[in-house]
C-alpha positions as CSV (number, residue, x, y, z in Angstrom):
1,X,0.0,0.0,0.0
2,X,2.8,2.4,1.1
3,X,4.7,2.2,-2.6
4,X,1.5,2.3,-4.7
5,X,0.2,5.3,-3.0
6,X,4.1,6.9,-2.8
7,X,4.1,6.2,-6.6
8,X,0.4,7.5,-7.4
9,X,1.3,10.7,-5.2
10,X,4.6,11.3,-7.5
11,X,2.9,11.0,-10.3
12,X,1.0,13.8,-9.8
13,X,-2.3,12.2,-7.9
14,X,-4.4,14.2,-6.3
15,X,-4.5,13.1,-2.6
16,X,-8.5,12.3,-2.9
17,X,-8.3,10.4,-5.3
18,X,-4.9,8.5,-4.0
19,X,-7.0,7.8,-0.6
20,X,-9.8,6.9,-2.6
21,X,-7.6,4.2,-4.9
22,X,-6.6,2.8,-1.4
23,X,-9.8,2.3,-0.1
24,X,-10.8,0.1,-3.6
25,X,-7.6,-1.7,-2.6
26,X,-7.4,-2.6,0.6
27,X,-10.8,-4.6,1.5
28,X,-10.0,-3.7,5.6
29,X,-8.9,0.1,6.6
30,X,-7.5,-0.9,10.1
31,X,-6.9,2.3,11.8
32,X,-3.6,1.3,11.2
33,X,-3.4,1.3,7.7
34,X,-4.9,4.9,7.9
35,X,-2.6,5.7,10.5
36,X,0.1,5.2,8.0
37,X,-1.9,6.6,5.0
38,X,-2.1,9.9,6.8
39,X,1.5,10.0,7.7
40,X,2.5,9.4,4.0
41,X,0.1,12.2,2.8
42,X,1.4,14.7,5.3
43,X,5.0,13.8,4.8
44,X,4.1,14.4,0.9
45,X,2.4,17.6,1.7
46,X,-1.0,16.9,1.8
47,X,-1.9,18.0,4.7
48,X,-5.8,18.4,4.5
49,X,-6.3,14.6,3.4
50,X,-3.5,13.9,6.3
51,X,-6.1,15.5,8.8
52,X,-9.1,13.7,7.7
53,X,-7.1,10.6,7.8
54,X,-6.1,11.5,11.4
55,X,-9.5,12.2,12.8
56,X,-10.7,8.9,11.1
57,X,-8.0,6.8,12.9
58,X,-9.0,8.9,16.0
59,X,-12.8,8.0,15.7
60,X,-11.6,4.3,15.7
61,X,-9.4,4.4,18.5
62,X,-9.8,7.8,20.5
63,X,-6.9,7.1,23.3
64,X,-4.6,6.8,20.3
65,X,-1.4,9.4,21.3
66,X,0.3,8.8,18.2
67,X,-2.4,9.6,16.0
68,X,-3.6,13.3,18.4
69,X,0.1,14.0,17.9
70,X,0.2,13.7,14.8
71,X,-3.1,15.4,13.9
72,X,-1.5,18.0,15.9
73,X,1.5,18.8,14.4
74,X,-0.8,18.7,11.0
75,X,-3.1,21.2,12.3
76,X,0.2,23.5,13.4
77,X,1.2,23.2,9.8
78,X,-1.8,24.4,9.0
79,X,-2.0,27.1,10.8
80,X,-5.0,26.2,12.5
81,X,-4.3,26.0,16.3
């Protein structure tokens, strides 16, 4: 999932439509696997479909540090704090 959504990003992908591709992929969205979807948008700049990714992993598992950190710091990046 990580290289096929790295690729699809690269070539110019919007990030909707990568999350989207994923989702038709991957038959089980753990939080997880959004956990890391999010981190891959946000390190690629993506930082609203980071977000949503974020609160969806948070709605799954709301004690989750890693995932309200990382919201966080992609919330700071947006300016929105």
């Amino acid at each position: 999932m990580h290289a096929y959504a790295t690729a699809l990003l690269r070539c110019g992908v919007a990030p909707g439509e990568v999350v989207a591709e994923i989702e038709r992929r991957v038959s089980r969205l753990t939080p997880k696997v959004k956990f890391m979807l999010a981190s891959l948008l946000r390190r690629s700049g993506a930082l609203e479909a980071a977000e949503r990714q974020y609160r969806a992993v948070l709605v799954a598992e709301p004690q989750s540090a890693q995932a309200r950190t990382a919201l966080a710091e992609t919330l700071l990046y947006l300016g929105r704090y």
